[in-house]
FIPA-883648 format. One line per field, with one value per atom (N, C-alpha, C): atom name; x, y, z; residue number from 1. Coordinates in nm, 3 decimals, always signed. Atoms other than C-alpha are relative to their C-alpha. Example, Ala and Ser with C-alpha at 12.3 -4.5 7.8 and 13.67 -1.06 7.14 Angstrom:
// FIPA-883648
atom <- [N/CA/C/N/CA/C]
u <- [+0.089/+1.230/+0.090/-0.082/+1.367/-0.077]
v <- [-0.119/-0.450/+0.120/-0.119/-0.106/+0.109]
w <- [+0.000/+0.780/+0.000/-0.006/+0.714/+0.073]
seq <- [1/1/1/2/2/2]
***
This chain:
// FIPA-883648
atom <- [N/CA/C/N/CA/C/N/CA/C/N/CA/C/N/CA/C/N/CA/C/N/CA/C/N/CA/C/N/CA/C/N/CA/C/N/CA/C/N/CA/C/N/CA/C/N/CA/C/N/CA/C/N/CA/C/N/CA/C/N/CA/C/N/CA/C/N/CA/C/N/CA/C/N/CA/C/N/CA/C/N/CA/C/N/CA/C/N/CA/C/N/CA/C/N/CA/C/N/CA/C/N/CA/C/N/CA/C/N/CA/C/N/CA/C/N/CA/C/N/CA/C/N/CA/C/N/CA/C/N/CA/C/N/CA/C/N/CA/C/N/CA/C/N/CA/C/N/CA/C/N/CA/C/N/CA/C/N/CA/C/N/CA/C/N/CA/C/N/CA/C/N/CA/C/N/CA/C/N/CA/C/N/CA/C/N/CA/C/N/CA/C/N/CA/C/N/CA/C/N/CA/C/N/CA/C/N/CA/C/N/CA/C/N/CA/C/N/CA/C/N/CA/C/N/CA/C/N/CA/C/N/CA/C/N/CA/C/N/CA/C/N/CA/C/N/CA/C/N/CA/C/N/CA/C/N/CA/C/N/CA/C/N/CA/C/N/CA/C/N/CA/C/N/CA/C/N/CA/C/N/CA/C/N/CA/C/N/CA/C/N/CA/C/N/CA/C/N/CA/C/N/CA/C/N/CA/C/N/CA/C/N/CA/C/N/CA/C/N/CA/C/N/CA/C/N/CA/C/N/CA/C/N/CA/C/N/CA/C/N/CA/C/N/CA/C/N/CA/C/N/CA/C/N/CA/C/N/CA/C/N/CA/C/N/CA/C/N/CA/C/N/CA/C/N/CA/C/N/CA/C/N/CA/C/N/CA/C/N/CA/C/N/CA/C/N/CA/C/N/CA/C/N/CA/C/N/CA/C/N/CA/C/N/CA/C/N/CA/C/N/CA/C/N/CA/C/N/CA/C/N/CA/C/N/CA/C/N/CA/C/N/CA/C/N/CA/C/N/CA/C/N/CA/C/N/CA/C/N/CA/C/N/CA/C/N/CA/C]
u <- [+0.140/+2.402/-0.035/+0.086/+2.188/-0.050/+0.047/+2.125/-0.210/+0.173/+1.696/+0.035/-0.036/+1.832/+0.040/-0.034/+1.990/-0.091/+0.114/+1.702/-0.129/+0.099/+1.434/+0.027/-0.019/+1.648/+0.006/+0.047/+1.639/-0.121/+0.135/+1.309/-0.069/+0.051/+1.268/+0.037/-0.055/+1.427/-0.020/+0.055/+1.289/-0.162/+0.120/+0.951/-0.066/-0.013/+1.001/+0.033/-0.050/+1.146/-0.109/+0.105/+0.877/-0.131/+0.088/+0.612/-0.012/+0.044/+0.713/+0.006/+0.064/+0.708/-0.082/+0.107/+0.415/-0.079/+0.030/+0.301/-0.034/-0.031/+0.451/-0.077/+0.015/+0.352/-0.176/+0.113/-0.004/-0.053/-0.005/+0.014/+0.003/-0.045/+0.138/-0.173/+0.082/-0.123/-0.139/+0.061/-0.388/-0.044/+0.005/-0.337/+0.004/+0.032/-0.303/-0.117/+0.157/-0.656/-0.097/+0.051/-0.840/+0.062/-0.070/-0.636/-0.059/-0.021/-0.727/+0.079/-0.158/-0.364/-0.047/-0.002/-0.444/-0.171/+0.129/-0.815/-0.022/+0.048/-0.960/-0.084/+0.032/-1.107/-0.177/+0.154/-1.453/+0.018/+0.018/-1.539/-0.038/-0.017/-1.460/-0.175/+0.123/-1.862/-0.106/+0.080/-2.000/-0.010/-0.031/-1.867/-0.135/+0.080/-2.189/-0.130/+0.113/-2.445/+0.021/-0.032/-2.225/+0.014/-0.005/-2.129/-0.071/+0.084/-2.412/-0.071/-0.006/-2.365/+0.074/-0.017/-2.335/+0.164/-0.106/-1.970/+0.015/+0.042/-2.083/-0.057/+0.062/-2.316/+0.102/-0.101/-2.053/+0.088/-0.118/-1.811/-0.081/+0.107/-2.064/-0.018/+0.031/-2.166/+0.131/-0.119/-1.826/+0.094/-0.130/-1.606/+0.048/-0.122/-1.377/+0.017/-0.051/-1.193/-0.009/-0.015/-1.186/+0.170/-0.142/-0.880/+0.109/-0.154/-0.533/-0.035/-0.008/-0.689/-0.009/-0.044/-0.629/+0.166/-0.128/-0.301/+0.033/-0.021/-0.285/-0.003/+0.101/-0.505/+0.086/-0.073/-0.232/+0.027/+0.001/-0.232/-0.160/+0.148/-0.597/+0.027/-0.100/-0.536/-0.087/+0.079/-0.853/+0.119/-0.054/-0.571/+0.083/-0.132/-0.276/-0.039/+0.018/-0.449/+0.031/+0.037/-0.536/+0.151/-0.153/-0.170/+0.034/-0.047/-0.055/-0.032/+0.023/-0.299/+0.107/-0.078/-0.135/+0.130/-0.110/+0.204/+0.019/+0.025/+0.059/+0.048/+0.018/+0.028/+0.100/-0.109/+0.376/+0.130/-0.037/+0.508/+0.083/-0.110/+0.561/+0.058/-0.050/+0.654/+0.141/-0.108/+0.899/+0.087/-0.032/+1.004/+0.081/-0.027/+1.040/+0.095/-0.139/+1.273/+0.101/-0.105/+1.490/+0.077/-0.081/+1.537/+0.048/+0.001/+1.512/+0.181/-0.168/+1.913/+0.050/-0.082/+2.037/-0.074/+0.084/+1.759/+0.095/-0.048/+1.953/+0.178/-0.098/+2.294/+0.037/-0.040/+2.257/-0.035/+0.057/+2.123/-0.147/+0.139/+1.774/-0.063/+0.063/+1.643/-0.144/+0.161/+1.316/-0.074/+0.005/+1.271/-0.053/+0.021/+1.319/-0.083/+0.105/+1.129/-0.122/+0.160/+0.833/+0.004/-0.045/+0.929/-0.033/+0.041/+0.950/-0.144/+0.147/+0.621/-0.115/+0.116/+0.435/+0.041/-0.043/+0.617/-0.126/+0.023/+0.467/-0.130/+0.124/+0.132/-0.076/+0.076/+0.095/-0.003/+0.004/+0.210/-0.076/+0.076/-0.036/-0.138/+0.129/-0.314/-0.065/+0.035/-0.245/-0.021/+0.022/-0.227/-0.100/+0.123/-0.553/-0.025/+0.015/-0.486/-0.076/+0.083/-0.683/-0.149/+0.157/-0.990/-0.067/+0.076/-1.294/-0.017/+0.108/-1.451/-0.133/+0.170/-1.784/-0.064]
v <- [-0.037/-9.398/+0.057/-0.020/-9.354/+0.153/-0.086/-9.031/+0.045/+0.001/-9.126/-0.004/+0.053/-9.258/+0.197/-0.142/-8.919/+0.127/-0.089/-8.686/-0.085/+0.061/-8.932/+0.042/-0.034/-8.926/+0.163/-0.134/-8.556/+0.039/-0.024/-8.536/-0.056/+0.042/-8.748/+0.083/-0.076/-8.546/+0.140/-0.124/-8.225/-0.012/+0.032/-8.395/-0.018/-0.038/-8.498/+0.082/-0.067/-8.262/+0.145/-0.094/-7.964/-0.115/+0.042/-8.208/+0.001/+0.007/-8.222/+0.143/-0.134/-7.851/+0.052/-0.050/-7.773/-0.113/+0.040/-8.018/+0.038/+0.003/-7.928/+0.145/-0.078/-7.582/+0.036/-0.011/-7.626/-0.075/+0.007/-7.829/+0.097/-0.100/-7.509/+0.087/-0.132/-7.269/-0.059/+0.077/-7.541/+0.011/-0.013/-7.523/+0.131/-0.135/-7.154/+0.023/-0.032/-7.150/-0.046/+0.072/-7.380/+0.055/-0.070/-7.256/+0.167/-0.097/-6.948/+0.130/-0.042/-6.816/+0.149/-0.108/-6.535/-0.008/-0.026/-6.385/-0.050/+0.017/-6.502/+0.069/-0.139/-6.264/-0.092/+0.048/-6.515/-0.034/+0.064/-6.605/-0.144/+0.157/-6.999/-0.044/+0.033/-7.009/+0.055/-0.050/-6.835/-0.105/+0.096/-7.095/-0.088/+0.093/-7.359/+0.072/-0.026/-7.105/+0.084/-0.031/-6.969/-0.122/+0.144/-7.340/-0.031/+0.014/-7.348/+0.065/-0.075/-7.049/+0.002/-0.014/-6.988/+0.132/-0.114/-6.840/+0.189/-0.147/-6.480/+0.047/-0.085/-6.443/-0.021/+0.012/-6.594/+0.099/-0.123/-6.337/+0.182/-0.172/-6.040/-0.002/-0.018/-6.144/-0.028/+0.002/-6.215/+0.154/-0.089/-5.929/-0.067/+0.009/-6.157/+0.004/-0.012/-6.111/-0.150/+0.073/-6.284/+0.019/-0.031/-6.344/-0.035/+0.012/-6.319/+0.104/-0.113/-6.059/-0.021/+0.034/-6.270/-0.013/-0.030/-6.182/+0.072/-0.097/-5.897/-0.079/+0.038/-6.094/-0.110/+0.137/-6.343/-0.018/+0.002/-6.224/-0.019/-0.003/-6.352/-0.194/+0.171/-6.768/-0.041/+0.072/-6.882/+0.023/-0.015/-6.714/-0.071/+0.070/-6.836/-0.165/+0.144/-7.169/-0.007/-0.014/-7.085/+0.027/-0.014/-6.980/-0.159/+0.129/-7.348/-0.092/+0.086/-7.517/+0.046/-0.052/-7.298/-0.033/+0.062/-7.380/-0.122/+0.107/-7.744/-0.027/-0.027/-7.631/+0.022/-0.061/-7.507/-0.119/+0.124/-7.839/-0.112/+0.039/-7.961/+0.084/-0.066/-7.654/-0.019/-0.021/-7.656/-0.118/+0.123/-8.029/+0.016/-0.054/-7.923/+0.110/-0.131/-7.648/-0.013/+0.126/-7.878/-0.012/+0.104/-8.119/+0.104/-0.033/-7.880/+0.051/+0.003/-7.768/-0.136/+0.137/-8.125/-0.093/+0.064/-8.238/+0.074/-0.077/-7.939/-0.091/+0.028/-8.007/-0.212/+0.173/-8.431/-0.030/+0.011/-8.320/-0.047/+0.063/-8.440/+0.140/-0.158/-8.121/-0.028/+0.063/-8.296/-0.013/-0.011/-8.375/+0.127/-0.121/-8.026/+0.098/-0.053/-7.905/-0.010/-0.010/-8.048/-0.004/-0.034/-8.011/+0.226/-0.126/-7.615/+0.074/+0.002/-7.622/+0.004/+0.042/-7.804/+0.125/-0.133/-7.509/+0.163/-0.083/-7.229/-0.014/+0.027/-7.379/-0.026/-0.025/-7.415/+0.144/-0.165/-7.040/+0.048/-0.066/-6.940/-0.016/+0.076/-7.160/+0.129/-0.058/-6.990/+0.171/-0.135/-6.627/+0.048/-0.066/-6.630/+0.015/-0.005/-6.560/-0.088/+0.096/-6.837/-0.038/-0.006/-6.786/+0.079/-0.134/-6.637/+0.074/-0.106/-6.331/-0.029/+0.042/-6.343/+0.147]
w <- [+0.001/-1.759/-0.138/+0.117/-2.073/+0.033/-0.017/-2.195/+0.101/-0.039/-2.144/+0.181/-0.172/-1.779/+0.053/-0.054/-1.716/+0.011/+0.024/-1.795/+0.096/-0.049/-1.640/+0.167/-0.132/-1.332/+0.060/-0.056/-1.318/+0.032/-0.007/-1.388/+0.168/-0.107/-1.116/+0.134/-0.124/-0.852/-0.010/-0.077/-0.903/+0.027/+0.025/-0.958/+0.201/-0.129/-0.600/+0.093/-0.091/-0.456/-0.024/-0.021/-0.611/+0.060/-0.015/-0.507/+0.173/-0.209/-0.089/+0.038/-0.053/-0.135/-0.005/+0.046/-0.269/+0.126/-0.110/-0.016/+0.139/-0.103/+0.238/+0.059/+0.058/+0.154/+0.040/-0.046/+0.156/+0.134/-0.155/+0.471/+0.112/-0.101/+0.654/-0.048/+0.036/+0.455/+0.061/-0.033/+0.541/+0.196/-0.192/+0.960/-0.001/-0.039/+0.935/-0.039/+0.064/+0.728/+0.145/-0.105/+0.973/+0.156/-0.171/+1.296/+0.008/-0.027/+1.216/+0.056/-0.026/+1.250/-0.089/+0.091/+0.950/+0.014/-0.015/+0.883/-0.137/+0.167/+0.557/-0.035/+0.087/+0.307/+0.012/-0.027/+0.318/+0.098/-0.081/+0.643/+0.016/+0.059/+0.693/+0.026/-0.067/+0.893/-0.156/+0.148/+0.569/-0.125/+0.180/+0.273/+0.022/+0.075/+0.373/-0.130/+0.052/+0.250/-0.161/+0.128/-0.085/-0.070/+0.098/-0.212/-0.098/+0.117/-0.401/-0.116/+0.057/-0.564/-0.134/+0.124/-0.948/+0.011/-0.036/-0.953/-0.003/+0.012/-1.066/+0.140/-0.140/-0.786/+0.108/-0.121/-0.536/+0.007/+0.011/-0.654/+0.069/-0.040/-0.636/+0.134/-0.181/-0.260/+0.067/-0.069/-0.140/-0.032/+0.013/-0.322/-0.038/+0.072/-0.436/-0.142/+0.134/-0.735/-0.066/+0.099/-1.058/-0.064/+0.051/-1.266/+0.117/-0.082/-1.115/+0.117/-0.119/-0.859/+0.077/-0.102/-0.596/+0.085/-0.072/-0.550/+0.088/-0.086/-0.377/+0.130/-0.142/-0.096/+0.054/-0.046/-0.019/+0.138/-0.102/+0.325/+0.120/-0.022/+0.375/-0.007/+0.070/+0.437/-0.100/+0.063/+0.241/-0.137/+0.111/-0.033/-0.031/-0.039/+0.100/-0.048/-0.001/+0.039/-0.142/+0.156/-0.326/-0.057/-0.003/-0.343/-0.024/-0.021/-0.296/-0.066/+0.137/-0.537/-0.141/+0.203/-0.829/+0.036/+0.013/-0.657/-0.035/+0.028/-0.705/-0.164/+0.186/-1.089/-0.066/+0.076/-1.116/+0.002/-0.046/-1.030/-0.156/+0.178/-1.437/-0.045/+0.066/-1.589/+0.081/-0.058/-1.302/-0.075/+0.037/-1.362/-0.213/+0.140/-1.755/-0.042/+0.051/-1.730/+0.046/-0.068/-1.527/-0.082/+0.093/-1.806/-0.107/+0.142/-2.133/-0.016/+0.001/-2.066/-0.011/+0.034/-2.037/-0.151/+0.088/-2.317/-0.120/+0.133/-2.582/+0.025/-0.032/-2.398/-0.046/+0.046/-2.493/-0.155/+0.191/-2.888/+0.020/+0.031/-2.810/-0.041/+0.042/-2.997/-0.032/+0.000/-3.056/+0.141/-0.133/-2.710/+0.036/-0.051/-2.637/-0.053/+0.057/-2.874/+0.075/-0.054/-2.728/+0.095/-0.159/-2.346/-0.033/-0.012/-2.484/-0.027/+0.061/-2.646/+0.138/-0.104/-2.347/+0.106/-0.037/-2.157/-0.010/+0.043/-2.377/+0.040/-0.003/-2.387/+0.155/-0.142/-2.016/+0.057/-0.032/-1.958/-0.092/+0.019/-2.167/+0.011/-0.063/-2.011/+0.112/-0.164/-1.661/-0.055/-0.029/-1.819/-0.101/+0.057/-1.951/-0.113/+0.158/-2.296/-0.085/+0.076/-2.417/+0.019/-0.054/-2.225/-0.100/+0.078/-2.395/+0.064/-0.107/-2.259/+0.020/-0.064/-2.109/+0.038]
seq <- [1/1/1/2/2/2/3/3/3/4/4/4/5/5/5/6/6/6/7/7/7/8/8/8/9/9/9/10/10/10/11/11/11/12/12/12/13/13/13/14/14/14/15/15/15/16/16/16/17/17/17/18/18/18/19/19/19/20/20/20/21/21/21/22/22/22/23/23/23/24/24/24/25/25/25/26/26/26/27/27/27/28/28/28/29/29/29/30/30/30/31/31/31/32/32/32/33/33/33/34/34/34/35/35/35/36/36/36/37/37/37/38/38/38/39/39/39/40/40/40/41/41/41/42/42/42/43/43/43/44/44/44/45/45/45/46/46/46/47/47/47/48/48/48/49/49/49/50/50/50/51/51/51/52/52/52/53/53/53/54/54/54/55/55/55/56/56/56/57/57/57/58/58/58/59/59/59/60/60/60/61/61/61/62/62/62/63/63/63/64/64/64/65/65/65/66/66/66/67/67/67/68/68/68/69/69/69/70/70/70/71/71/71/72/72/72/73/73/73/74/74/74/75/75/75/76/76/76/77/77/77/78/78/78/79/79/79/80/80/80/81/81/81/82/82/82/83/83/83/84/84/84/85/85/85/86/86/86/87/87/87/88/88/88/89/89/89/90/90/90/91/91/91/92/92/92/93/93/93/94/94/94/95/95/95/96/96/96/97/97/97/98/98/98/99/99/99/100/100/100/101/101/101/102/102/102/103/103/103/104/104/104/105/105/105/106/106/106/107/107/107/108/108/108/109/109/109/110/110/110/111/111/111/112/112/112/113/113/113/114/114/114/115/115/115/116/116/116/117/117/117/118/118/118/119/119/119/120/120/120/121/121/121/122/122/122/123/123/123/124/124/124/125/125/125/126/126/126/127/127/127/128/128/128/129/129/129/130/130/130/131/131/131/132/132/132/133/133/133/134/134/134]
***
């Protein structure tokens, strides 16, 4: 097997394998939202008449947080849901930190270079740092 073969095929198998969890994942958070298994922080009968709300005001009449301050609320499912997209999100970086050991470990230092890069640049997507203020 070719070094490219060997890395592809990793890639491929955590690619699948974070992808039927994050799946699977929001499948569960999904029937507890709708089942009403957990309480959600917006009431699910409330969302037709915010939808068409300018996100500021939606935030102001709901309470919810901006930013990462939906963490706390993870025991709320509308969160639990929101939880599961960003696990959706963590799905390459994951896939990427896989390969970047076997990418240094086979000399592809170029490779890895930019596997660490696309890395950096997505963790600093999700933590805001690159947003403006408002």
């Amino acid at each position: 097997m070719s070094r490219e073969q060997l890395v592809q095929e990793l890639y491929a198998r955590w690619l699948d394998a974070a992808t039927r969890v994050a799946f699977a994942a929001s499948l569960v958070a999904f029937v507890v939202y709708a089942g009403g298994l957990l309480p959600s922080f917006v009431p699910l009968d409330a969302l037709p008449a915010l939808w068409h709300l300018p996100v500021d005001r939606y935030l102001a009449q709901t309470g919810a947080p901006a930013g990462w301050g939906w963490l706390p609320l993870l025991g709320y499912s509308d969160y639990l849901s929101l939880a599961c997209v960003a696990l959706i999100g963590v799905v390459t970086p994951a896939c990427y930190l896989a390969v970047l050991p076997v990418l240094l470990r086979v000399g592809e230092r170029v490779q890895a270079a930019l596997v660490a890069i696309q890395v950096v640049v997505l963790l600093l997507a999700v933590s805001g740092a690159l947003a403006g203020s408002h």
